[in-house]
C-alpha positions in Angstrom: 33.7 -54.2 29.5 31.7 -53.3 26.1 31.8 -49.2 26.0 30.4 -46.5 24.2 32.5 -44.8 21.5 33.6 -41.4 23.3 32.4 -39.3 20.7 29.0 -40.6 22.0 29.1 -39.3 24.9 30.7 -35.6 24.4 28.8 -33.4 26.5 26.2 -35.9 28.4 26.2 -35.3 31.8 26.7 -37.5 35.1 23.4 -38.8 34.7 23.1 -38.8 30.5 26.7 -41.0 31.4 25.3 -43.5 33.9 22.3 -43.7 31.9 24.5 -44.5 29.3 26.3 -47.0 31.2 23.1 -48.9 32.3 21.3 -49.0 29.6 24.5 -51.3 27.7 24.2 -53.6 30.4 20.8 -53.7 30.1 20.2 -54.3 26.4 23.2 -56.8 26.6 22.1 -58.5 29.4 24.6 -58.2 31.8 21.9 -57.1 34.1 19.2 -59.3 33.9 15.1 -58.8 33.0 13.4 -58.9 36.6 16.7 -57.7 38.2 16.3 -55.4 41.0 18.7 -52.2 41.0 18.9 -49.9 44.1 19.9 -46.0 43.6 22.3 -46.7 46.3 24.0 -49.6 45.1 24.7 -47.9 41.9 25.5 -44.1 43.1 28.1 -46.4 44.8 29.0 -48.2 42.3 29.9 -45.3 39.7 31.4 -42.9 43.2 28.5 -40.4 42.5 25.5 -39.2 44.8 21.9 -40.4 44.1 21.2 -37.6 42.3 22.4 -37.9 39.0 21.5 -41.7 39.4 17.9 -40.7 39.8 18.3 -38.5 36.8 19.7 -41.6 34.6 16.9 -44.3 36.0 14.2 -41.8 34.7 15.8 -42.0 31.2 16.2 -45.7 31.3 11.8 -45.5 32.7 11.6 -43.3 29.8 12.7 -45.6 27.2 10.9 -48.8 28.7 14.5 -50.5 29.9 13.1 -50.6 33.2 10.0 -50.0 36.0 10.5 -47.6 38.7 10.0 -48.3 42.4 10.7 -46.8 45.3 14.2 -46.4 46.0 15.1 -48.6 42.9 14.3 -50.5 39.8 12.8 -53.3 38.2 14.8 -54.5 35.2 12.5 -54.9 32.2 15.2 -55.7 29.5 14.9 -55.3 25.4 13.4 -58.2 23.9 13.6 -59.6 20.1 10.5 -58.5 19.7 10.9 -55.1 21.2 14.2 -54.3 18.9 12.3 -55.4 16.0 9.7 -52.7 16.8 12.2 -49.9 17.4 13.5 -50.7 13.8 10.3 -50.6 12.4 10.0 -46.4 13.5 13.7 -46.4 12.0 11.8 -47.6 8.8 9.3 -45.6 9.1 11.6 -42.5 9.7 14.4 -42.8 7.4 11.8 -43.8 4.9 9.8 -40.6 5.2 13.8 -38.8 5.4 14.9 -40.2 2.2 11.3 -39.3 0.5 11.8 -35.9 0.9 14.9 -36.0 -0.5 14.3 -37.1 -3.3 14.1 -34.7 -6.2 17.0 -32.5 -4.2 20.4 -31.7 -4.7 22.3 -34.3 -2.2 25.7 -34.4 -3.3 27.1 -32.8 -0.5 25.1 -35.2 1.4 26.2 -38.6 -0.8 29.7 -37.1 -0.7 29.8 -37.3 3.4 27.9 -40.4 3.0 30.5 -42.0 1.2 33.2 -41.1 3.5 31.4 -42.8 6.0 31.5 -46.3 4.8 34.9 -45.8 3.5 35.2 -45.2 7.2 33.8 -48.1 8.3 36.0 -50.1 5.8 39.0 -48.7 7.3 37.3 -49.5 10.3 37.0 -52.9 9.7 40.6 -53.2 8.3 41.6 -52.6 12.1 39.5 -54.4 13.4 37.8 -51.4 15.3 34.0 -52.0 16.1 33.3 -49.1 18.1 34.4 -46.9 14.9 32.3 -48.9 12.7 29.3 -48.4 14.9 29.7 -44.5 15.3 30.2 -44.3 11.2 27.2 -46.3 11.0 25.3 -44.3 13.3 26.5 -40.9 12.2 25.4 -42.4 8.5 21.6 -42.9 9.4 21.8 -39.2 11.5 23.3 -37.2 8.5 19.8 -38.2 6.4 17.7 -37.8 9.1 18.9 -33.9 9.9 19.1 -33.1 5.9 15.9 -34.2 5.3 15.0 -30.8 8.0 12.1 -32.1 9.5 11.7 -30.8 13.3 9.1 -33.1 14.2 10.8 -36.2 12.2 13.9 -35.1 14.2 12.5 -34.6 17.6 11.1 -38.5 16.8 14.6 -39.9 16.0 16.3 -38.5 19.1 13.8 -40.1 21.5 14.9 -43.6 19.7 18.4 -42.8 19.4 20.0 -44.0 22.8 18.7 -47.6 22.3 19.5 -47.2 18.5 23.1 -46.7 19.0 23.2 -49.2 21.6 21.7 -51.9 19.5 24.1 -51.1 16.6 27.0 -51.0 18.9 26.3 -54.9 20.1 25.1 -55.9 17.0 28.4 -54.0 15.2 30.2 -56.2 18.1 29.1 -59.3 17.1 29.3 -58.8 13.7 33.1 -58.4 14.0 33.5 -62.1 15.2 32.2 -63.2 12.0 35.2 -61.7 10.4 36.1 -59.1 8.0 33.6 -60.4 5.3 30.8 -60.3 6.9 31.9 -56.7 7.8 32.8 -55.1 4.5 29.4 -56.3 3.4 27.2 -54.8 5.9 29.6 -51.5 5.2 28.9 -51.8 1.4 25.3 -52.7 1.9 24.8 -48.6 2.8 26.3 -47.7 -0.7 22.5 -49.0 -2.5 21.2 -45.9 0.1 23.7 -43.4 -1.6 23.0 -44.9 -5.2 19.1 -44.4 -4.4 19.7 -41.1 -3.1 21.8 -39.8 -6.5 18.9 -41.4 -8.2 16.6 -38.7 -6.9 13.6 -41.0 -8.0 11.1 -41.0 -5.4 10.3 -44.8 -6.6 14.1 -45.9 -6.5 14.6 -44.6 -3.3 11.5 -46.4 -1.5 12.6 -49.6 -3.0 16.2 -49.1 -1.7 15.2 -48.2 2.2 12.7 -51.7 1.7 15.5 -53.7 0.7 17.6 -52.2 3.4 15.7 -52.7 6.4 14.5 -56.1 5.2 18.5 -56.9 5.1 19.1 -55.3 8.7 15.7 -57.1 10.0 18.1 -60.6 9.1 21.1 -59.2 10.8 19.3 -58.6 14.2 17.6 -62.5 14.4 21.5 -63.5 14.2 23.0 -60.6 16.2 20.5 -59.9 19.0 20.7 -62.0 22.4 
């Protein structure tokens, strides 16, 4: 069974982890859009009392994975349509984070950058998805917090569970295309680190355009 990376989940608590749980099944479609799922039948299921399952179905209500009823839940599922969406505010965010970069010192930044997708490469070489998808991730967050926007933040946390998700299966996927296909979606992220050293405001935008126009492709092969 597909997992998350453990460095994902440091910290979360019972319900953060069940939420966690769910909401991979969910977005892969293990469980099924117009499923029902009972508190009970899951609290069983992961040896836990309702309590931190009720705590984990009101994240999943939060984030539109499902519709609460009484004692349970209606499966609403992540559509095409829907992840295209989600990466439109990851345009619209990173955009914004890489604009207000620009002009700025960021070689400590492109430095940690780099070792990310030499990361992911490595990655790659061993034939490790869940790596590649926590590089990948962490790659995205590092420009998000050094752009130090609260409010930009605060926005990109309410996203990131389903983010991470969506890389993680699309990372998955990916790696059956073989090694490749891989190493190019890894070097693909070293035109954000050129843009970046560039520090031209015009540079930059055209970079983050070209980049989620690229990663708008990926997801019509990638996604269920």
């Amino acid at each position: 069974m597909m997992q998350y990376p453990s460095a994902w989940l440091q910290g979360a608590s019972l319900g953060e982890s069940i939420a966690s749980r769910l909401r991979l099944q969910i977005i892969n479609e293990e469980i099924k859009p117009g499923e029902v799922v009972s508190e009970n039948r899951i609290a069983e299921s992961f040896g836990t009392s309702r309590s931190p399952v009720r705590e984990a179905l009101k994240m999943l209500a939060g984030e539109g994975l499902i519709r609460l009823q009484r004692m349970g839940a209606v499966v609403v599922g992540l559509s095409l349509e829907d992840v295209k969406e989600l990466y439109d505010v990851r345009y619209l965010i990173e955009s914004f984070a890489q604009q207000r970069l620009a002009g700025r010192d960021n070689g400590a930044l492109t430095a940690q950058l780099e070792q990310a997708i030499d990361k992911m490469k490595l990655a790659v070489k061993y034939g490790d998805y869940e790596e590649f998808a926590y590089q990948d991730l962490s790659f995205h967050e590092r420009i998000v917090a050094e752009a130090k926007h609260t409010r930009i933040l605060h926005l990109w946390n309410s996203i990131r569970p389903i983010v991470m998700t969506v890389i993680l299966l699309t990372t998955e996927k990916g790696f059956r295309q073989g090694e490749e296909r891989m190493n190019w979606v890894a070097d693909k992220h070293r035109m954000v680190v050129d843009g970046l050293k560039s520090g031209d405001a015009a540079k930059i935008r055209e970079v983050v355009q070209a980049y989620f126009d690229d990663s708008g492709e990926t997801l019509n092969r990638s996604m269920p």
